[in-house]
C-alpha positions in Angstrom: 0.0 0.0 0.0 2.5 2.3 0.8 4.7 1.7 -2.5 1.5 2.7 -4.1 1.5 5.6 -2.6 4.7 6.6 -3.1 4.6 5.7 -6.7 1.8 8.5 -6.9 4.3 10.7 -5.3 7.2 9.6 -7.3 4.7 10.9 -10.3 4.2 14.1 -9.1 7.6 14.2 -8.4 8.7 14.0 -11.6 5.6 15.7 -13.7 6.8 18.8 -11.7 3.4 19.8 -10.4 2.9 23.0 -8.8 3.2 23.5 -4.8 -0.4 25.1 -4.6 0.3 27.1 -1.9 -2.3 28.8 -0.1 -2.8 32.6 -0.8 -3.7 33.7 2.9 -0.9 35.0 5.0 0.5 32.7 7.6 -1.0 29.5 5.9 1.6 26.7 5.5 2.8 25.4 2.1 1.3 22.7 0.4 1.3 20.2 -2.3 0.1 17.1 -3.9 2.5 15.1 -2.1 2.0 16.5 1.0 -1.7 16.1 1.1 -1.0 12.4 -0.8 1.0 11.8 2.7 -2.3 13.4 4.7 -4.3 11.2 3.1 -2.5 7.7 3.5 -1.8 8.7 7.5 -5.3 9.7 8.4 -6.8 6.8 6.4 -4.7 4.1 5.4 -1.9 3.6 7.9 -4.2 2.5 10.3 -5.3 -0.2 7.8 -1.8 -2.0 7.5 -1.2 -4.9 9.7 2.7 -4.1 10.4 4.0 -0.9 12.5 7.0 0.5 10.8 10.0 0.0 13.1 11.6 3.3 12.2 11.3 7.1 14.1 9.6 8.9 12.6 7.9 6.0 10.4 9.0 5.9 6.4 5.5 8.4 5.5 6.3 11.2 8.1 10.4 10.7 7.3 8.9 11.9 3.7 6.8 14.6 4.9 9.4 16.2 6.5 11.9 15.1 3.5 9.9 17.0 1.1 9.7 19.8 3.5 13.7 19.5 4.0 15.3 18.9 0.1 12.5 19.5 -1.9 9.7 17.6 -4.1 12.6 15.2 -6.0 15.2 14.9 -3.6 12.7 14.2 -0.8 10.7 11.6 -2.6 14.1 10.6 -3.9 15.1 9.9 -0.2 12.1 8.8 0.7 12.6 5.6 -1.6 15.5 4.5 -0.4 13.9 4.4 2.9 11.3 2.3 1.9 13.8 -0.3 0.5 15.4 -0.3 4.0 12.6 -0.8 6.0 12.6 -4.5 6.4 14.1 -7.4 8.6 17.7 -6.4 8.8 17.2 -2.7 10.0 17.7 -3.3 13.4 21.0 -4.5 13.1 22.0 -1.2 11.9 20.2 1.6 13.5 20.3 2.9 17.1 17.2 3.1 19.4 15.4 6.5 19.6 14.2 7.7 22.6 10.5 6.4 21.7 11.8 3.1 21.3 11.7 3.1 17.3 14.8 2.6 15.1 16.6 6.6 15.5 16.6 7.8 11.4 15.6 10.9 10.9 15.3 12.2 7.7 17.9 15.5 8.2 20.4 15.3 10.7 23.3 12.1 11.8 21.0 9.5 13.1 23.5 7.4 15.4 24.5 3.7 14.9 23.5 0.3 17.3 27.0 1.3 18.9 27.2 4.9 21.0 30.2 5.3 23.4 29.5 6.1 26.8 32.3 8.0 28.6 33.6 6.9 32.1 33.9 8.1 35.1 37.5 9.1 34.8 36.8 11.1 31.5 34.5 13.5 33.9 35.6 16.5 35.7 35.3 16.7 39.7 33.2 19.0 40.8 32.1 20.3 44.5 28.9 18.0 45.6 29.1 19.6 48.7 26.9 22.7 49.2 28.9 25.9 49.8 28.9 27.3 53.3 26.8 30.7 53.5 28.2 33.9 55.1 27.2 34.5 58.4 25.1 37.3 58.4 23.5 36.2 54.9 21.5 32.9 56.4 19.6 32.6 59.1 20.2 29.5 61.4 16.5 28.8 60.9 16.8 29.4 57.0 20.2 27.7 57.0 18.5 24.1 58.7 15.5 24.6 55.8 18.0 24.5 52.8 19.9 21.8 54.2 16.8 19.6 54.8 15.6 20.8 51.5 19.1 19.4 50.3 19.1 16.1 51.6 15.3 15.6 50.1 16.5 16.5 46.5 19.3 14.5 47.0 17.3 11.0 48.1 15.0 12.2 45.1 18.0 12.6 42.9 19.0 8.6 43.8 15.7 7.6 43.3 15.4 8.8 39.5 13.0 11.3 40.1 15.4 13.6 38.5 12.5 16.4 37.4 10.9 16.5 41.7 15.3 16.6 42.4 15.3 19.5 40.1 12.7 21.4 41.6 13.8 21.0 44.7 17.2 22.5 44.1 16.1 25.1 42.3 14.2 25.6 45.3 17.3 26.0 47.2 18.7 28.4 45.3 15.7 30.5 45.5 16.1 30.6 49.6 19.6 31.0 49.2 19.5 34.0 47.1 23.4 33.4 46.2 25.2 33.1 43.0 27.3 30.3 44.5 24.4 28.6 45.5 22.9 28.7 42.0 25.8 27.7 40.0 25.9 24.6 42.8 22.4 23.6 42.1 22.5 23.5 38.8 25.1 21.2 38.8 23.4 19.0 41.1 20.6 19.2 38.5 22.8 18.4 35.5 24.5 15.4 37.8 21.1 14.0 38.1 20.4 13.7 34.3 23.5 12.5 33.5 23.6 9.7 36.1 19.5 8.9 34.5 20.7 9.0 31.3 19.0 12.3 30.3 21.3 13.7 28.2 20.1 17.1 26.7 19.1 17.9 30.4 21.9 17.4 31.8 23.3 19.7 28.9 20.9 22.7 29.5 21.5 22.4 33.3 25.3 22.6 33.1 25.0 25.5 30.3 23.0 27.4 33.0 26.2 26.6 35.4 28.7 28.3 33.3 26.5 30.9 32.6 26.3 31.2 36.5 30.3 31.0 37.0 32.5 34.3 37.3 36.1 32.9 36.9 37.6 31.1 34.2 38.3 27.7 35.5 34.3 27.5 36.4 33.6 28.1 33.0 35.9 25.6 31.4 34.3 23.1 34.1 30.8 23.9 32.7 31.7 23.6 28.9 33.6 20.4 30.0 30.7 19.0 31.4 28.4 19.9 28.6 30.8 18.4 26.2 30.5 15.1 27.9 26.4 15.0 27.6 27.2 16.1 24.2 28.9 13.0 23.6 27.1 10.5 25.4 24.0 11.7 23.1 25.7 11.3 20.4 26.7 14.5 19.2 29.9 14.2 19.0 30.5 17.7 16.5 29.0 20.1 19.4 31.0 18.3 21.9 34.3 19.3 20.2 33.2 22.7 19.5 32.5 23.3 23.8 36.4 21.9 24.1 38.6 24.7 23.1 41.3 27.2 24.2 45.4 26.8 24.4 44.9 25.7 28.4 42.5 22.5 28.3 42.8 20.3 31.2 44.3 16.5 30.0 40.6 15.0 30.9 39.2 17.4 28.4 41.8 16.8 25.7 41.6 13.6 26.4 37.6 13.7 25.3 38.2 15.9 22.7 41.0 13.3 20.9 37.7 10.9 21.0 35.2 13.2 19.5 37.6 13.4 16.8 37.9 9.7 16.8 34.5 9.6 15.9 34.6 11.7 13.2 38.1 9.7 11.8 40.3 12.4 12.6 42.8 10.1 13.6 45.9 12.7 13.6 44.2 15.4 15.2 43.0 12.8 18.0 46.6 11.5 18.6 47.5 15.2 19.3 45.4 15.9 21.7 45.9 12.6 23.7 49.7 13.4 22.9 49.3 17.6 24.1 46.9 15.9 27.5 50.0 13.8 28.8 52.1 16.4 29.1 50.6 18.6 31.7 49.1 15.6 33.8 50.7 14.0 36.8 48.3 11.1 37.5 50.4 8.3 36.6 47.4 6.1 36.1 45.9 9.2 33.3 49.5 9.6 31.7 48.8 5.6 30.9 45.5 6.2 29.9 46.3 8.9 27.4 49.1 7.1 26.0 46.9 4.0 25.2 44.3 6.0 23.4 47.0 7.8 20.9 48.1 4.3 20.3 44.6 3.9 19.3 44.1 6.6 17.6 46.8 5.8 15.2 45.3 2.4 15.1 42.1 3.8 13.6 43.5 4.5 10.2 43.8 0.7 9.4 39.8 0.4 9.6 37.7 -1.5 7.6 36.2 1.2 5.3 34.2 1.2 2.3 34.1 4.4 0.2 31.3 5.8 -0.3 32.0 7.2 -3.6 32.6 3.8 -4.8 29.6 2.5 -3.4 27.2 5.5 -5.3 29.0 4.1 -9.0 28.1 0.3 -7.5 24.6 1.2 -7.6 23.9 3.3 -10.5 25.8 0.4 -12.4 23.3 -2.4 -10.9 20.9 -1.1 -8.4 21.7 -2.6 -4.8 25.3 -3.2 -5.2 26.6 -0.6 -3.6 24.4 -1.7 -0.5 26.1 -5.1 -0.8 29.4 -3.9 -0.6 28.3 -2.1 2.1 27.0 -5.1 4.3 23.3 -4.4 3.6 22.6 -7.6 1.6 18.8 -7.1 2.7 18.7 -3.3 1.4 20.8 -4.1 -1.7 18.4 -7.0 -2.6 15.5 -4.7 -2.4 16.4 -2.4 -4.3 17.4 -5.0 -6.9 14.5 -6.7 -7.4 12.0 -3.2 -7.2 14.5 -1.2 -9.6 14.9 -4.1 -11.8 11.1 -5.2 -12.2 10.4 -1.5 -12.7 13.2 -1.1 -15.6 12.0 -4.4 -17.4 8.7 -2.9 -17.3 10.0 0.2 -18.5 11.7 -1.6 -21.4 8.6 -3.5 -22.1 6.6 -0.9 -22.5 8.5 0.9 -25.3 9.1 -1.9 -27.2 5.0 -2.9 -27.1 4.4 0.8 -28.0 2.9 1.3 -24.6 4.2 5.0 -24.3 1.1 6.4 -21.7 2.4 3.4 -19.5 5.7 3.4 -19.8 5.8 7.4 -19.0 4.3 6.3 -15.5 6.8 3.9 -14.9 9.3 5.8 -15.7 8.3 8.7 -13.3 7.6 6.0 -10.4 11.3 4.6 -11.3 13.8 7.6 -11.7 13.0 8.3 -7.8 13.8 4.8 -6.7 16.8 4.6 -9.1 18.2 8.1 -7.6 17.2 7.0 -4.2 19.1 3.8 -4.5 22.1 5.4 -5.6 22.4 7.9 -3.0 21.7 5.3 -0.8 24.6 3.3 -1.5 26.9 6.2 -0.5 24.7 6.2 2.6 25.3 2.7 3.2 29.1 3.5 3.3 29.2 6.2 5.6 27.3 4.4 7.5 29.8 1.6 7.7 32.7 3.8 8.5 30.9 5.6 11.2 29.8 2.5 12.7 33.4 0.9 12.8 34.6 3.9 14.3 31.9 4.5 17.2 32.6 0.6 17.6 36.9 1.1 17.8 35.8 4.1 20.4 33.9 2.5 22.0 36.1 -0.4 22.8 39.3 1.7 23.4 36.6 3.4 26.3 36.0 -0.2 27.8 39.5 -1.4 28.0 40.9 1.4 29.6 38.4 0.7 32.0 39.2 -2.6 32.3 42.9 -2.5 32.8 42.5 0.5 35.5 38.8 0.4 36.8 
């Protein structure tokens, strides 16, 4: 039903049809394919026996294609989806927070492998409250906040990370001192990222620097933020919080990985190489050393190129998949953009040229689609060998010093 629909879409696509947008101010843009998409989510969805596995599901990741890259692109995009929506997908795609497989349809959706940093990769911050000034606190005031403390705190272990939050923001209100802020909100951003909460912990530790007055509490908070950064996956914003000529060897050290991620193998040996010089921890000069041996190890990945694997599939559709390690995808898009061609072919031999103009705009889609989705398939590769080397070099650090 839903390769139907898209071949409607793949049509329109092609026959270039106008957006129809609405001629009242303020109204949002529409178009055929658009309100094809309407149509098939409010009424037909509903009607198929199988949930898609993906987040957002293939008809809303072309929606908001189409909204992204336009008409072609986005139907072209929305194809290859289509062809990788089956049996295998969950052997390559991450979880998303609502439980689907995480591919959106702009933006780096993450692999089944995401690093988690350790312990020993964090900062050390002051968990203990600040002491007030004597004639800012009352002794009355003074026993409130630290009872109002401890109940965040046994919130905090609990999981109950939003009630914790209030209740040290509730502190800080009684307080009414900058020190006391800044200390909340990293007990706030603590909390998430001990739950796993990622982009709360981030926004709590941003409001921490924004709270700090000295440079070494500012590098602290950006540290900090990096490292939710990074656990979430976004491994570009966590390098950009890591900068200056005076980074600690802990935040070199995290930098050298978000580069590993990325396969910036050089620059990551640097930084491990620029972190052991200032440290003093025995045990972290070790550390540091072992992950610039990694880093150089990263070059001799396996890797498949991705420009390689683009020619692959406009030769014969799916290759390029193949050589990629998506047998499943490849044979999709094998069979679909080979039936479709023969058809094609057909067609113009039996004089069929109303027919055959269909096919062809249902087939140039899927045929673009499964070429760009070969290069997609070999990115995907690499990145997933290299969140996979990263994370292992994380995990046997640990091992050898827990």
């Amino acid at each position: 039903m839903l390769f139907l629909l898209f071949g409607l879409i793949a049509t329109i696509a092609v026959a270039g049809l106008p957006d129809g947008r609405d001629d009242e101010l303020g109204d949002p843009p529409r178009n055929p394919a658009a309100m094809a998409l309407d149509f098939y989510q409010h009424h037909l969805s509903s009607l198929r026996h199988a949930r898609c596995p993906f987040q957002p599901s293939c008809s809303e990741y072309a929606r908001q294609a189409i909204a992204q890259y336009g008409l072609f692109s986005g139907v072209a995009r929305a194809a290859d989806r289509l062809m990788r929506c089956n049996g295998s997908a969950g052997r390559f795609y991450g979880r998303a927070d609502s439980g689907g497989l995480d591919d959106p349809a702009w933006g780096a959706s993450h692999g089944p492998v995401v690093p988690r940093l350790e312990p020993w990769l964090l900062p050390a911050f002051d968990m203990e409250p600040p002491m007030p000034a004597a004639e800012s606190v009352s002794s009355e005031l003074w026993v409130r906040i630290g009872e109002t403390v401890s109940f965040a705190r046994w919130l905090a272990v609990g999981g109950d990370c939003r009630r914790a939050e209030t209740e040290y923001l509730r502190v800080a209100h009684l307080s009414r001192s900058d020190d006391w802020r800044r200390w909340s909100y990293y007990q706030i951003g603590a909390s998430y990222f001990e739950a796993g909460a990622w982009t709360d912990a981030e926004s709590a530790y941003l409001q921490a620097g924004m709270l700090s007055a000295d440079a070494a509490q500012r590098e602290l908070a950006r540290h900090l933020v990096a490292a939710s950064l990074f656990n979430d996956g976004r491994y570009g914003g966590s390098e950009d919080m890591l900068y200056g000529p005076d980074l600690m060897p802990r935040a070199l050290a995290l930098r050298g990985l978000c580069r590993m991620t990325w396969g910036d193998w050089d620059a990551a040996a640097s930084d491990f190489a620029a972190g052991v010089e200032p440290a003093v921890d025995s045990v972290l000069i070790e550390r540091l050393e072992y992950m610039r041996t990694a880093a150089a190890a990263g070059a001799y990945l396996p890797h498949r190129s991705p420009g390689l694997a683009m020619v692959m599939s406009a030769v014969l559709p799916g290759s390029g998949q193949m050589y990629a390690g998506r047998t499943h995808d490849g044979l999709r898009h094998l069979l679909f953009n080979g039936a479709l061609i023969y058809t094609l072919v057909k067609l113009i031999q039996d004089d069929h040229y109303p027919a055959s103009y269909l096919v062809g705009t249902i087939g140039v889609p899927f045929y673009v689609g499964n070429v760009r989705g070969g290069g997609y398939s070999a990115r995907a590769f690499n990145r997933d060998r290299r969140l996979e080397h990263v994370a292992d070099v994380i995990a046997e650090i640990g091992g050898i010093h827990p």
